[in-house]
N, C-alpha and C positions, 0 to 999 in steps of 0.2 A: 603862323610860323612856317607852314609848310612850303605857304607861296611865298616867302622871305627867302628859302632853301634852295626852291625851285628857280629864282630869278638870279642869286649867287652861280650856281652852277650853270645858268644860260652865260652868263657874265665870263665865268671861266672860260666858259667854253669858242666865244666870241675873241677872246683876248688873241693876239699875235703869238705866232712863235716867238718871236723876240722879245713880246711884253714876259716870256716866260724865263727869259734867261735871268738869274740874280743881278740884282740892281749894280753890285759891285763888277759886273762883267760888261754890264752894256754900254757904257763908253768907249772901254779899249774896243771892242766888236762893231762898233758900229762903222768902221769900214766894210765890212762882212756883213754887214744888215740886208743889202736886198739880195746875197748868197743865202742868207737865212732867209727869204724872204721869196724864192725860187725854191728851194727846198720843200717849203710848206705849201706849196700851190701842187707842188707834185704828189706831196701825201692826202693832202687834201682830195684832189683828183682820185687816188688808187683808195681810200674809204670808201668815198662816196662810190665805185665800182666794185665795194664789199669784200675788199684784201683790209686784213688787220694788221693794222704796223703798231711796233712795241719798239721800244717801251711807249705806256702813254705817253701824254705830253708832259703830266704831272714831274716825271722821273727823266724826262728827255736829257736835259741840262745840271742833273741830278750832280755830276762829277765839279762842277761849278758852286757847288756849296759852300766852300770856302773860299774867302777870298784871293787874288793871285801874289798879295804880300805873305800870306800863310802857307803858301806849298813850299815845301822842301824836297818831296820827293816826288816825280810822276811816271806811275807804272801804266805802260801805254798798252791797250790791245787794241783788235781789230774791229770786231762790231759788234752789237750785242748778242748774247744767246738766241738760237729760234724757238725754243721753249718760251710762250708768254709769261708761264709763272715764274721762271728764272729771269728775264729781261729785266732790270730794276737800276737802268739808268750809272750802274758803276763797273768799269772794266771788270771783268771776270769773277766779281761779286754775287751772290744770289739771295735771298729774303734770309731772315732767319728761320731756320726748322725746315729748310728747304732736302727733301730725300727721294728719290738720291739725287745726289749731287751731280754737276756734271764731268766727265772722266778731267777735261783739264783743270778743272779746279780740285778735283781731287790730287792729282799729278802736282800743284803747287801746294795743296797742304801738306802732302808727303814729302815735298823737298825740307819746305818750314821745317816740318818737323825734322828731320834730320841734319840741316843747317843749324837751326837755333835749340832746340831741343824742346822744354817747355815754351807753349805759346798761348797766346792770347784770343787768337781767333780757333775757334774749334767747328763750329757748323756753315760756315761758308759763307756769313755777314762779313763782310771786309770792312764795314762801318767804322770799327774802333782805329783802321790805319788812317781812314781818313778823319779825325776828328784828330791826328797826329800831325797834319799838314799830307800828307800821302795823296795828292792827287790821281782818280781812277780812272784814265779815260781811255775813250775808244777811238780809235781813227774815223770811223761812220759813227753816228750816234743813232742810227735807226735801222732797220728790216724788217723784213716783211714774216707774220709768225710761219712759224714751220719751216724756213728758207736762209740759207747761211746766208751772206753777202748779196743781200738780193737788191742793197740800197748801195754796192760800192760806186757807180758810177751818176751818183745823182748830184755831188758835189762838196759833201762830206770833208771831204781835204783840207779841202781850202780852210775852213773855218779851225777846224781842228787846230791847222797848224799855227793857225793864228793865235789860237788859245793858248799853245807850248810860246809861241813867240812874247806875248805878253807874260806871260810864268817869267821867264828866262829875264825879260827888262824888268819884272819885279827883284828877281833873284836869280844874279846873274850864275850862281852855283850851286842852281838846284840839281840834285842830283835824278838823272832819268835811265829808269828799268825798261828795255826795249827789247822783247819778246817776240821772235817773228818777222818777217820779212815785211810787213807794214807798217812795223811800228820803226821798223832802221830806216823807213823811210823819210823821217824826220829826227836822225842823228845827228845832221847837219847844224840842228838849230842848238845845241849844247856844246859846253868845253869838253873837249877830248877825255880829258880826265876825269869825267863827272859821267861818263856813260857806261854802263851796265847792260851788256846782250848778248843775247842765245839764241838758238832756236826756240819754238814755242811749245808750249805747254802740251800742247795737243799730242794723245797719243800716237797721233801720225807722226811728230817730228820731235816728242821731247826728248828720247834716248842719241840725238845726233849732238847734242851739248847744254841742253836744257838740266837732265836728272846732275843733281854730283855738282853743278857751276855753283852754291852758294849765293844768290844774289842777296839774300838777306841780313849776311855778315859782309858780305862788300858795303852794303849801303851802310851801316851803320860805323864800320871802318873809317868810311868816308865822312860821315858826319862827326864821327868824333875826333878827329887829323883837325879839323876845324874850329872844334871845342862846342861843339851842338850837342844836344842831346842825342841820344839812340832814338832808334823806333822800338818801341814793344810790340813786339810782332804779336 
């Protein structure tokens, strides 16, 4: 049994980055296959020179869980936390029973909360938005631990936006939450009227239009003008 466990986990471990993206993702992407495919040669390299990049690979593609006929809404951030135990693969999401939390994700459950009043997420798993259609993504999906944006120039972009672009041909009025000067970087790729942005969360920039904007009664505004359900925040 143990060497049945042991050769699974060789097996994982050998697979592609792209053998790791959800099966419903890898055809629209596979123009972006060998950008994923440059990507992984880089982290591979900076491992094996004993830098730790998070999230694993298990959680890398994590915001890709559902498929791109189910998102309705996609809340964009920038890259992952550099805390390892926070990194878990969903924009500005963190494990559950995660304490403390990080300031801007406390800075968005504090708006929640006072936008919508009673909510649904209390410890800082964003899980239950996205099993809403709420897709969570990041513009990089990788860094290096302990180091903010330490993956923005590896190519990251590219792929990302590929991923809003395929969202957007599934559903052409999905509605998108863009927080931050990275994430307006791909405002372009939505209807004017379906975009939703501030500044960012982050105690450095949320008081510039972030606290007090409501994005969480926008989006649901908006879904329901259309006769969709709410999100339960």
């Amino acid at each position: 049994m143990c060497a049945q466990a042991g050769l699974t986990r060789l097996y994982a471990l050998s697979m592609t980055l792209f053998a790791k993206v959800p099966l419903d993702w890898q055809l629209p992407l596979q123009n972006v296959r060998s950008n994923i495919d440059q990507i992984e040669s880089v982290i591979r390299e900076q491992r094996s020179g004993g830098l730790q990049v998070i999230p694993d690979d298990s959680n890398l593609f994590r915001a890709l869980s559902i498929s791109p006929k189910q998102v309705r809404v996609v809340i964009v951030g920038q890259d992952p936390y550099p805390n390892p135990a926070n990194a878990c693969g969903l924009s500005f999401s963190v494990p559950s029973g995660t304490n403390p939390m990080p300031p801007t994700l406390r800075n968005i459950l504090k708006e929640l909360q006072a936008d919508v009043g009673t909510v649904l997420v209390q410890d800082g798993d964003l899980t239950p938005w996205l099993k809403q259609g709420v897709m969570l993504l990041n513009r990089v999906l990788t860094t290096v631990a302990h180091k903010s944006d330490a993956h923005r120039k590896i190519g990251w972009q590219t792929i990302t936006e590929r991923i809003l672009e395929v969202t957007v041909q599934n559903n052409p009025d999905v509605v998108a939450v863009l927080w931050g000067n990275p994430a307006l970087e791909v405002e372009h790729i939505f209807k004017p009227q379906n975009v939703i942005s501030s500044s960012h969360p982050s105690p450095l920039s949320s008081y510039r239009g972030f606290t007090g904007s409501r994005p969480f009664t926008q989006v649901n505004e908006i879904l329901r003008e259309r006769g969709q359900g709410p999100i339960s925040w």
